[in-house]
Backbone as CSV, one residue per row, in Angstrom:
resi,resn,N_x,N_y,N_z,CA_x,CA_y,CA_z,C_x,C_y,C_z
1,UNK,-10.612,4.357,122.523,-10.610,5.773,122.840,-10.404,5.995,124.337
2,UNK,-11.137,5.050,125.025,-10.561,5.410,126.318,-9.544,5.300,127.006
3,UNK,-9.020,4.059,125.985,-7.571,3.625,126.563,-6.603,4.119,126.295
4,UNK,-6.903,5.349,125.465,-6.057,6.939,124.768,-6.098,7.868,125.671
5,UNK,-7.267,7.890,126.358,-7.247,8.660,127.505,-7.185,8.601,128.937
6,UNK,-7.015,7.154,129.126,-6.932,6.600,130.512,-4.417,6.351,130.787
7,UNK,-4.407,6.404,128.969,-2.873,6.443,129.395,-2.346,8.394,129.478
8,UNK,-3.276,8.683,128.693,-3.002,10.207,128.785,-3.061,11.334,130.203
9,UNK,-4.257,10.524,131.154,-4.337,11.161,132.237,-2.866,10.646,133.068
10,UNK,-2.494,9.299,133.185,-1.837,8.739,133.809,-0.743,9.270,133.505
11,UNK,-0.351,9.734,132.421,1.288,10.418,132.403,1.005,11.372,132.477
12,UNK,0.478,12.617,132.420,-0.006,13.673,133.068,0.431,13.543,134.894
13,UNK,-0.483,12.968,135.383,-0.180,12.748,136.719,1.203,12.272,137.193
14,UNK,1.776,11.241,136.237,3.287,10.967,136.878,4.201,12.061,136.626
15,UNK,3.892,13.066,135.492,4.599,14.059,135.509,4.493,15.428,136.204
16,UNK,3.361,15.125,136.848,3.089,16.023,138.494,3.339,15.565,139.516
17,UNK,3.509,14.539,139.442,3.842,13.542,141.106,5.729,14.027,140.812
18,UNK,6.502,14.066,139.694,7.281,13.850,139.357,8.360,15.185,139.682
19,UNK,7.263,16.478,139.005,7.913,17.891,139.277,7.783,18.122,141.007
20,UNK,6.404,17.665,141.508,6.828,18.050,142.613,7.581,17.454,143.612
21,UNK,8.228,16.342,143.429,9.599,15.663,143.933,10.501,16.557,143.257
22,UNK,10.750,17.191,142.231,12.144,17.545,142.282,12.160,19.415,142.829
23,UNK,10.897,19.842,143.063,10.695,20.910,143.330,10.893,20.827,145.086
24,UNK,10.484,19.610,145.966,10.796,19.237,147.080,12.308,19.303,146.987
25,UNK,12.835,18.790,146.088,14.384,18.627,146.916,15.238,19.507,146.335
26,UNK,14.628,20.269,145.417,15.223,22.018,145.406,15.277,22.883,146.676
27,UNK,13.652,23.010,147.291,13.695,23.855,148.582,14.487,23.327,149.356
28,UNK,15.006,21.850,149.459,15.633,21.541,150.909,17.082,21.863,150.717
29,UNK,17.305,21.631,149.448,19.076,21.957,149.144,18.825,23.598,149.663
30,UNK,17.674,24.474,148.809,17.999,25.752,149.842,17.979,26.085,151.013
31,UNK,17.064,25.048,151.524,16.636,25.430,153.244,18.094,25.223,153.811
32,UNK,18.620,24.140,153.385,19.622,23.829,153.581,21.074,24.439,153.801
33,UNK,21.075,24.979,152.846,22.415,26.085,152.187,22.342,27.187,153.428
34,UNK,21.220,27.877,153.705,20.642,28.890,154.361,20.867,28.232,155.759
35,UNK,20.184,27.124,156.039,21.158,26.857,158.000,22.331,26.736,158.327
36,UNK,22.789,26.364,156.972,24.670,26.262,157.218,25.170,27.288,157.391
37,UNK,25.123,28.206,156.347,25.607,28.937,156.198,25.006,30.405,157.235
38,UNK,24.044,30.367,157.660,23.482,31.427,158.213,22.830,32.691,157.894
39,UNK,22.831,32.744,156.637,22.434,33.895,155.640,21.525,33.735,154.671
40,UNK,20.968,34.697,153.905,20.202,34.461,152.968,20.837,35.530,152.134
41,UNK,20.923,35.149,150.556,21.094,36.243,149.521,20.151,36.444,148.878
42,UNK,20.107,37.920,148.865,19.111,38.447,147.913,19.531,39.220,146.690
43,UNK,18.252,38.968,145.674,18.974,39.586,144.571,17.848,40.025,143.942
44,UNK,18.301,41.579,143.152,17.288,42.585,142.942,18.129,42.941,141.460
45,UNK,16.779,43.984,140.939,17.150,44.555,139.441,17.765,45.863,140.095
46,UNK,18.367,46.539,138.920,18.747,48.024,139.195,18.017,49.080,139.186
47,UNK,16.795,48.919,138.098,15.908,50.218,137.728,14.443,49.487,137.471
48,UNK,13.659,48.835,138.486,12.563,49.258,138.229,12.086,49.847,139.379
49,UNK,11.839,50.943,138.915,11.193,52.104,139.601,9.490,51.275,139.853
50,UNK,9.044,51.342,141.015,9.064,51.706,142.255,9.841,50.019,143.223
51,UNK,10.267,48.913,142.104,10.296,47.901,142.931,11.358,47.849,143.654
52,UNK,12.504,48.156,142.829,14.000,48.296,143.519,15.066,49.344,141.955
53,UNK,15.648,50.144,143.252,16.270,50.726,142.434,17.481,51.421,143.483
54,UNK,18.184,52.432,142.958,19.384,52.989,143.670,18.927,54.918,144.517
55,UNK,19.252,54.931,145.370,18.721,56.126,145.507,20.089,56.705,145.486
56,UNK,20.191,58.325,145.771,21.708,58.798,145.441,22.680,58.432,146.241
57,UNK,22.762,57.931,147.381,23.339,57.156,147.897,23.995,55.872,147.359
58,UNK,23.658,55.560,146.705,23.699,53.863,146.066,23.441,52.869,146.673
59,UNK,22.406,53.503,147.834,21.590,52.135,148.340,20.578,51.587,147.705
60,UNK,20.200,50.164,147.602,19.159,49.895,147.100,17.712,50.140,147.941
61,UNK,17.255,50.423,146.873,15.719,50.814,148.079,14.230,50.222,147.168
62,UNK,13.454,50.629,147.418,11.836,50.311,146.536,11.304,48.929,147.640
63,UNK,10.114,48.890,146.402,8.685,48.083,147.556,9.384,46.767,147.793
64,UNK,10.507,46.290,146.590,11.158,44.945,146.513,11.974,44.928,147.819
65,UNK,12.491,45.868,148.498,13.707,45.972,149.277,12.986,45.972,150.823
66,UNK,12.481,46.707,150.506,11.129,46.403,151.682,10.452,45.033,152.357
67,UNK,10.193,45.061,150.937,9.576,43.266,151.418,10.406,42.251,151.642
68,UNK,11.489,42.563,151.785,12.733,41.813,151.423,13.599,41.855,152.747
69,UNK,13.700,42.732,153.440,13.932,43.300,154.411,12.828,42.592,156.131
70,UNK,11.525,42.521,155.378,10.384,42.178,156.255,10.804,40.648,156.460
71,UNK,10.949,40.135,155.093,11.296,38.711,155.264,12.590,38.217,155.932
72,UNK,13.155,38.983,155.846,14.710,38.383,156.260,14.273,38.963,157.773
């Protein structure tokens, strides 16, 4: 029984040691993309009201655009 659960923790853990290596070399391909290139893209919905949406203008605006704006 324990040796059911001593292999069960252990692949558990290699499959967290595992995601966060490939989650590491996701951000760097983006960090990446982003110094080359010099920009960042952002991308928003059309209609949720209050997060991002179109005002009559057809600018995008809401709390999403905002925060979005702060960050960049």
């Amino acid at each position: 029984m324990e040796n059911i659960m001593l292999k069960t923790i252990i692949k558990a853990a290699f499959v967290v040691i595992l995601s966060v290596s490939f989650a590491q070399a996701a951000d760097y391909g983006t960090l990446k993309k982003i110094k080359d290139k010099g920009e960042i893209t952002i991308g928003h919905r059309e209609s949720s009201v209050p997060f991002a949406y179109y005002n009559k203008s057809q600018k995008p605006i809401g709390y999403s655009m905002d925060l979005c704006e702060k960050i960049v």
